[in-house]
N, C-alpha and C positions, 0 to 999 in steps of 0.2 A: 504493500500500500504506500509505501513511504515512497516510493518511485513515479508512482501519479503524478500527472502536473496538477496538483490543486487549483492551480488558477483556471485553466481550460473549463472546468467545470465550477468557476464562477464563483470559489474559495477562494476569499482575501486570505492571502497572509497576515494581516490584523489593519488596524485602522486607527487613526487619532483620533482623540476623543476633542471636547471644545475647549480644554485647553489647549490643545493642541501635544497634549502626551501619545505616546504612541504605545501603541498593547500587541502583541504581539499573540495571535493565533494559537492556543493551545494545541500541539499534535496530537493530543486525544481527539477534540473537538473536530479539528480538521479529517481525521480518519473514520469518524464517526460519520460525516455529513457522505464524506466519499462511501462508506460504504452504502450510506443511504440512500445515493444516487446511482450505484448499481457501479463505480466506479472498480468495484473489485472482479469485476467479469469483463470489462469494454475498458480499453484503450483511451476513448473518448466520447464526449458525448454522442448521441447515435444523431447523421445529419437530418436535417429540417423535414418536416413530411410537410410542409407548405411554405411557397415565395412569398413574403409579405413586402409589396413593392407600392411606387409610388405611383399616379398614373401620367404614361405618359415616359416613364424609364422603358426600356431595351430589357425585353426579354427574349436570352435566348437557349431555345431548348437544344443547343445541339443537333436539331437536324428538324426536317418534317415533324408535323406536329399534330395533334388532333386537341385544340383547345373547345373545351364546353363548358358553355357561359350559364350564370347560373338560373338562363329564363330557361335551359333547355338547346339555344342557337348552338350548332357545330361547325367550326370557325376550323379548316383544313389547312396545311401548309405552315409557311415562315409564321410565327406570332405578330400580329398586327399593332403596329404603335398606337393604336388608339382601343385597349379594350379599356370596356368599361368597368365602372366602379361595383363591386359586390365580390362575393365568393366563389369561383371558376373551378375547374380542374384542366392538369394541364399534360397531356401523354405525348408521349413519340412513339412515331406512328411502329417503329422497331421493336418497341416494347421495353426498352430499357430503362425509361421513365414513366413515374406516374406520379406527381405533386400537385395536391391543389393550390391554387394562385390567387390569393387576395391582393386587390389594386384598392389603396391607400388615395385619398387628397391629400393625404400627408400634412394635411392643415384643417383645423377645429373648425365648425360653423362659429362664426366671429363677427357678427352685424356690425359695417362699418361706421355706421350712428350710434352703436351701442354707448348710450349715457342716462342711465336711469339710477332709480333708488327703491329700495323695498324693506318688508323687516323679513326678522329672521326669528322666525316660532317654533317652540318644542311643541310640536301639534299635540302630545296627551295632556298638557298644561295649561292648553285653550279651552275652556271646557263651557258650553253655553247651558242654559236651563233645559235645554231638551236634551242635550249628552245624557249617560248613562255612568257618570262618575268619571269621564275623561273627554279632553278634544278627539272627535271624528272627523270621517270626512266630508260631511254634512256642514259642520262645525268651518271643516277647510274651505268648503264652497260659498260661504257666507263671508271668511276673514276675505279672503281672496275679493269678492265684489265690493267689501268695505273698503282694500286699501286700494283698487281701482279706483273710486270715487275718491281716496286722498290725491291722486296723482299718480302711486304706485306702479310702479312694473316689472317688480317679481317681488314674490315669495320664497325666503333661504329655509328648506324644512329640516327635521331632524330626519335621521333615517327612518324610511317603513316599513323596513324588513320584516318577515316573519322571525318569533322567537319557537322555539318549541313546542308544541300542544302541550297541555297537562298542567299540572301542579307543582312546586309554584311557576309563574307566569316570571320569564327574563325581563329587568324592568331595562339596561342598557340597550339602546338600539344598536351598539356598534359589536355588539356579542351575538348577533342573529344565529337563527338554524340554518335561514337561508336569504340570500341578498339576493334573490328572483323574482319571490314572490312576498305581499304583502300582509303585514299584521293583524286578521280575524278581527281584534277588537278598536280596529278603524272605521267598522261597516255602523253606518245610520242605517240602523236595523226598522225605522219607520217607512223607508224608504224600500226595502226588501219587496219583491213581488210577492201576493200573498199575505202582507203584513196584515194580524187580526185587531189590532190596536192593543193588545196586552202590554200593558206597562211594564217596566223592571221588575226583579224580585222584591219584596218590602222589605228583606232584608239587604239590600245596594243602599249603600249610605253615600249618598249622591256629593254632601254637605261637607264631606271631608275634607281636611287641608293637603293631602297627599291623594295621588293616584290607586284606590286600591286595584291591581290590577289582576289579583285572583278573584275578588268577588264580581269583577266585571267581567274575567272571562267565565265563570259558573253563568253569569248569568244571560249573557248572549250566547253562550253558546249551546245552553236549554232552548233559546228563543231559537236559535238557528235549526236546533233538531226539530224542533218543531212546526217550523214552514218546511223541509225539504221535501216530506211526502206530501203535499201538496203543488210541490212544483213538477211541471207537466213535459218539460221540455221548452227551450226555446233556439232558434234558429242563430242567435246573434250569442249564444252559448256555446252553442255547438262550435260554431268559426274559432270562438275564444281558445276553446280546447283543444280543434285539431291545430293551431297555427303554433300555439304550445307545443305539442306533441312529445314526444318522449321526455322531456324536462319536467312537463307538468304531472304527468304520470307517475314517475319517478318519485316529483315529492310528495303528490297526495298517499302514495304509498308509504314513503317514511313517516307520513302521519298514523296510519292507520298504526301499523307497529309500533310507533311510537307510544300510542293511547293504549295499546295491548298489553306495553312491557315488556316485549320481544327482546331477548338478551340469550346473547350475543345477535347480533342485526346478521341477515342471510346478505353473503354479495347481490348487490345492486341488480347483475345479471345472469340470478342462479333461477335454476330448476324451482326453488322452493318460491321464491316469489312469485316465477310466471303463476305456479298454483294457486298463490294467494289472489292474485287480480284475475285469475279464473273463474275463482271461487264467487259466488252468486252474492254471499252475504258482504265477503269482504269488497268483491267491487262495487257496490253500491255506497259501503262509508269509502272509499276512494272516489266515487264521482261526488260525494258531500264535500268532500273538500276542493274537489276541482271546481266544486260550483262557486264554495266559497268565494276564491279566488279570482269570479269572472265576475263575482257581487261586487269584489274590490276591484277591479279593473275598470266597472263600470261606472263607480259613484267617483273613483278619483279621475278618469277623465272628465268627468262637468264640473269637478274642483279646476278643471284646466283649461278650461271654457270661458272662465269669467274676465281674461281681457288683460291678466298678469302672469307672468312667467312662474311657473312652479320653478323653482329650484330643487333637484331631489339632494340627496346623500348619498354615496356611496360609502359604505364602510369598508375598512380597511381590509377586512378580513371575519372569518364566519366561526361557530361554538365545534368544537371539536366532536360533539358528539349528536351533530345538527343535520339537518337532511343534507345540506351542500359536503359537507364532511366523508360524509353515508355515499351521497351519488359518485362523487369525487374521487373517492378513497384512489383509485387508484395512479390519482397524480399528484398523491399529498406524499409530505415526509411527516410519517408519527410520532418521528422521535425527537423530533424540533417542535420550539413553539416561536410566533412572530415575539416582537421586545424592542427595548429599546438598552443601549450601552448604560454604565453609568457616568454620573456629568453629577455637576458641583448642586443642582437640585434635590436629586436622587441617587447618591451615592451606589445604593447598591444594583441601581439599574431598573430595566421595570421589564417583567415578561407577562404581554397580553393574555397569553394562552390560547393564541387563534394558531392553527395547522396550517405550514407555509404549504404553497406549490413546490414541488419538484420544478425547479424551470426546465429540465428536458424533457421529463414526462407531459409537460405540458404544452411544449413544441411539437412534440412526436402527437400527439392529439389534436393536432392542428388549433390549441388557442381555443378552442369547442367552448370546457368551461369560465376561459374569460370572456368569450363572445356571447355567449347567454350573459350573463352577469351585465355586463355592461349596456347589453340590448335593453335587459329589463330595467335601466337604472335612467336609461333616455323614456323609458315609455311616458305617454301624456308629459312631459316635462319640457320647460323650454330649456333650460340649465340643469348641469348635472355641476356639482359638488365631488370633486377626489379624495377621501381622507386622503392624508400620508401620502401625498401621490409620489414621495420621492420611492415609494415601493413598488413604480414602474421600471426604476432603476435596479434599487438593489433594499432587501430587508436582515433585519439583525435578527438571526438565527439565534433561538436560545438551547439547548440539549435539555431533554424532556429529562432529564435525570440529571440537571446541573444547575447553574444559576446565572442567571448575565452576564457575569464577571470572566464567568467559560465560554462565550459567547463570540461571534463575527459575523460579520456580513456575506451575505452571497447575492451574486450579481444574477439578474434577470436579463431575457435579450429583448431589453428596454426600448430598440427600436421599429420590432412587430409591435409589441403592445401598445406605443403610442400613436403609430399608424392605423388600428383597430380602431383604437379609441374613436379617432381623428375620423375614421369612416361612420362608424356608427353618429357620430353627433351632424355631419353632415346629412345623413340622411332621415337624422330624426327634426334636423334644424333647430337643432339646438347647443348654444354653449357648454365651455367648460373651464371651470374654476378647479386650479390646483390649489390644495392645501399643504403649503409649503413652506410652512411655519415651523422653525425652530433651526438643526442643524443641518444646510443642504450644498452637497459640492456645487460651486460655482458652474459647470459646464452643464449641471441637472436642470438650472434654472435658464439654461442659455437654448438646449431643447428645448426644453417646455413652452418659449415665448417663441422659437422658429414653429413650432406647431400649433400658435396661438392657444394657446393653456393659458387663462390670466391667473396672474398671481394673488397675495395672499396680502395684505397691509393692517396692521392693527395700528390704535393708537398706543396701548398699552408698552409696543414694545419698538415703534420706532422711535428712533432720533431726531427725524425730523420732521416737520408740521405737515398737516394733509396737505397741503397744496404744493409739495415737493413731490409727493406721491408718485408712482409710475401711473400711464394711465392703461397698461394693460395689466389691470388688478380690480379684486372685490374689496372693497375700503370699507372698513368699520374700528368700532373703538375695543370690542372684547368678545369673546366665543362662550360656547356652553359649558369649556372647562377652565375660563379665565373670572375673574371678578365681575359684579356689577360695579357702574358707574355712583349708586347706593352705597354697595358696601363697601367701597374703598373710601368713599368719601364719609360716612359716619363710625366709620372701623370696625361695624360687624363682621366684616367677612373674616378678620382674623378671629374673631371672637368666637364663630360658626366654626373652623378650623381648629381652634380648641376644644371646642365640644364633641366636636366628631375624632380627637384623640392623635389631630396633627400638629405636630408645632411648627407655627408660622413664621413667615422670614418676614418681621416686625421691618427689620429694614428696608423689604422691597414693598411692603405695604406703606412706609411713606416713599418713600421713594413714587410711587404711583400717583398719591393722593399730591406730592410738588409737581407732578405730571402736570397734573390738572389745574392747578393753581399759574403752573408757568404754561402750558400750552392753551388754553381757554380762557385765562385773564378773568381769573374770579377773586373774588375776596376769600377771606380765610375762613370768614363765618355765613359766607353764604347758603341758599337753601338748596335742599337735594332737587326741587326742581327747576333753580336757576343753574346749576351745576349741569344737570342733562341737558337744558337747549343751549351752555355755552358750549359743551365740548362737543353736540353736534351740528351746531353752526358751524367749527372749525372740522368736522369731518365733510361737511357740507364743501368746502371748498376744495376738497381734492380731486382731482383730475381724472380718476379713477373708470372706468365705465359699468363699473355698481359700486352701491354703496347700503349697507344696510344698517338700521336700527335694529337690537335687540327687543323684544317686548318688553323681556324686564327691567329695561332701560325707558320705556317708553312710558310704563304707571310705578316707575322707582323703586322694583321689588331688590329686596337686600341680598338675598341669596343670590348664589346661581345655581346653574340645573344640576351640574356635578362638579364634583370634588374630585379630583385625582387620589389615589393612594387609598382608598377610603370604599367601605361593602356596607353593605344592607341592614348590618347590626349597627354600623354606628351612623350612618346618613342617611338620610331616605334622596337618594340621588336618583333624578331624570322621572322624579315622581312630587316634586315640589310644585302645587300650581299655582298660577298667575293670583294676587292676591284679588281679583274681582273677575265677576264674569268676563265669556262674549259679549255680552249685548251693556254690559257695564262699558267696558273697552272700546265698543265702537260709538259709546257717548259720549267718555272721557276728554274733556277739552285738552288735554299733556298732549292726547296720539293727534289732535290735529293742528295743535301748534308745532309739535316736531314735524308735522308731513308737512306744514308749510317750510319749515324751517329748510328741510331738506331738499322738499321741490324747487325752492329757489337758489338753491347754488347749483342743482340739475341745469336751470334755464340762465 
């Protein structure tokens, strides 16, 4: 093993950290990934089972060719400089090749007017009087036609991902089962065909300060068992399903097993499965959850209707024991989890627990499950959100049986994936915002902007004033895992950081609060909501081609959604809600002096 090139197969020999110390690669760790990647039988990685090219590049197959384009067209001879953009395959006519050929714009849909402003909503946090103890997407189809009427033009969401069926309900959106399909208890179940008007359970404590998200899923999804044998079939379900097809399938059966308790999971494409979707009883709770599915598909496209760009979420990465995990399996490494090094914040590092790709296994699969992933992440959206997109590049491997600190990087072949990207958003027409925030090689961000990827800009953490800005970026002052504009400025947030068992960097907590005092030109004892329209007045003038409010910057809630470092026993994180309705919030005179505030450094 020692004789491997570990780099070929996309093993750093170690990497600096942000002070710029260098760590060098454990040979365990290194021997460990190689033999993860199959490195102990193959020489090297095995080559590309797909071209991912740009269009309008020289392809040549070596001789005669038979290219079939992906309406079906069979295109004979030399490869022609102009195929078109989509998914192909590409033979000679000798038979020595057969690779399929994705043709890349090699560049993001990027609307050359792009100059708007929107907020940015943890949709379970939105929660109106007709919710069921959380924002839906009922809930979203209303925010959405209110911040139209302020001027708005997009909405920045949290992720919608499906979490696992069952008990308890995953309350982080960025820990999904699967990042394809979406979260059951997003459905305006009033709105269901069929709906008999039965209200929630009287046990749903609607009135709560937190998300209860197991008594809301008990209780929708009674309600859901309950309309499904009364639904009869419908024609614009049926398309839903088959246009899905083997994906959707796939996870409504990880449901099914899933709610059964099936342990150890049968591979994805054994004997025992097909029996199970054979099976009479079991395929019928498999089409309930495909129905699910097209329930959500349907209520969030007329969330997408209303005249503002959805922004979705991609997460970074999926629950290790999740359906994408499950379907996946066989182009994951088990013995890694994603992570991050450690750095002067988190010393000992931080490991997600999300299951990397194999990046060869995932080449040799032609990209399959990033090209679902990222199709479903454009659906109904005008913008897609990248977490982490520098994990187009490259992710910090952590060994399932070690700690960060054993840890390094392995590189992905970051120029298919960003060419994918770059197709899919053109042909869903819609943008994309990299999340690129924190520690990023200089050349990742010089990509990213030749593929128009817009960047990342807080106020929190630049040097210098919005209106220095780049303007290919989403501009705002803080995220779901940074402070509120509140609670730096009244010092709860460290106080919240106490309570939940972290100890706070008192220091960067003034340090933030002089932020705001020297960047916003406030007085020392101003009010938390002369505070939030000074520092977004000066977000207002950045140059940016988005720009967003947070809600809870917008009716001055102290918290934020989540807390880094920090579980379920000591925080109630990404389950905090807005401290006043929907229908309070779109009376609130704070949301429409900030939408003026905003609108007019838009214009």
């Amino acid at each position: 093993m020692v004789d491997v090139d570990a780099g070929a197969w996309g093993i750093a020999d170690g990497y600096h950290d942000v002070a710029g110390r260098w760590h060098e690669t454990p040979p365990s760790t290194r021997n460990a990934y190689l033999a993860a990647m199959g490195a102990d039988t193959a020489p090297a990685p095995p080559p590309p089972s797909h071209w991912v090219v740009r269009a309008g590049d020289p392809v040549d197959a070596g001789g005669d060719a038979e290219l079939i384009l992906e309406d079906g067209t069979v295109v004979r001879g030399a490869v022609p400089p102009d195929v078109p953009l989509g998914y192909h395959r590409l033979r000679r006519l000798d038979g020595s090749l057969d690779v399929g050929l994705i043709v890349s714009p090699g560049r993001c849909h990027l609307p050359a007017d792009l100059h708007t402003w929107g907020f940015a909503a943890q949709l379970p946090t939105v929660r109106s009087a007709r919710s069921w103890g959380m924002g839906d997407l009922g809930d979203l189809r209303e925010l959405a036609r209110w911040s139209r009427g302020l001027g708005a033009g997009m909405l920045l969401l949290n992720p919608l991902h499906a979490p696992r069926p069952g008990l308890p309900q995953e309350p982080s959106p960025y820990s999904p089962s699967t990042r394809r399909y979406r979260n059951p208890l997003y459905l305006r179940l009033e709105e269901v065909p069929g709906w008999d008007g039965e209200g929630p359970s009287p046990s749903l404590d609607r009135a709560r300060p937190i998300v209860d998200r197991d008594a809301i899923y008990t209780a929708k999804l009674a309600a859901l068992e309950r309309l499904w044998p009364r639904f009869r079939g419908d024609d614009a379900c049926a398309a839903y399903c088959k246009e899905e097809g083997d994906s959707l399938l796939g996870y409504a059966t990880f449901c099914v097993l899933a709610e059964r308790g099936v342990d150890p999971l049968p591979h994805p494409a054994s004997d025992e499965v097909r029996r199970l979707q054979a099976d009479t009883a079991t395929a019928d709770r498999i089409a309930f959850h495909m129905w699910i599915q097209w329930l959500l598909d349907t209520q969030l496209r007329a969330a997408g209707t209303q005249g503002v760009d959805l922004m979705q979420d991609l997460a970074v990465g999926f629950d290790p024991n999740g359906a994408d995990a499950w379907q996946y399996q066989d182009v994951l490494v088990p013995s890694a989890r994603v992570g991050a090094p450690p750095d002067e914040f988190n010393i000992a590092g931080q490991d997600w627990g999300l299951p990397p790709f194999d990046p060869w296994r995932l080449r040799a699969a032609g990209y399959r499950p990033f090209v679902e992933t990222v199709r479903n992440g454009f659906r109904h959206a005008g913008g897609l959100r990248v977490d982490h997109v520098m994990g187009l590049f490259r992710l910090f491997w952590v060994p399932l049986d070690g700690s960060p600190t054993d840890g390094t990087y392995v590189r992905y072949p970051w120029q298919d994936l960003l060419r994918i990207v770059a197709l899919e958003s053109v042909r869903a027409g819609a943008y994309v915002v990299g999340e690129d925030l924190g520690t990023v090689e200089d050349e990742v961000r010089d990509e990213l902007a030749r593929a128009d990827v817009l960047s990342y800009r807080l106020f929190w953490f630049e040097s210098t004033p919005p209106s220095a800005w780049s303007q290919r970026a989403l501009g705002a002052v803080t995220t779901h895992d940074l402070p509120t504009v509140a609670g730096v400025w009244t010092g709860t947030d460290v106080d919240d950081q106490r309570a939940a068992g972290v100890e706070p960097n008192e220091d960067g907590a003034r340090e933030l609060r002089d932020r705001i005092v020297r960047g916003a030109d406030v007085a020392d004892d101003a009010s938390v909501d002369d505070v939030v329209d000074a520092v977004y007045r000066k977000l207002s003038e950045a140059p940016c081609a988005v720009v967003v409010a947070t809600l809870e910057d917008v009716v001055g809630a102290e918290r934020r959604p989540n807390l880094p470092g920090t579980t379920g026993d000591e925080r109630d994180n990404w389950s905090i809600v807005l401290p006043c309705t929907l229908e309070e919030l779109m009376a609130d005179p704070r949301a429409a002096r900030l939408a003026e505030v905003l609108g007019r450094g838009r214009s």
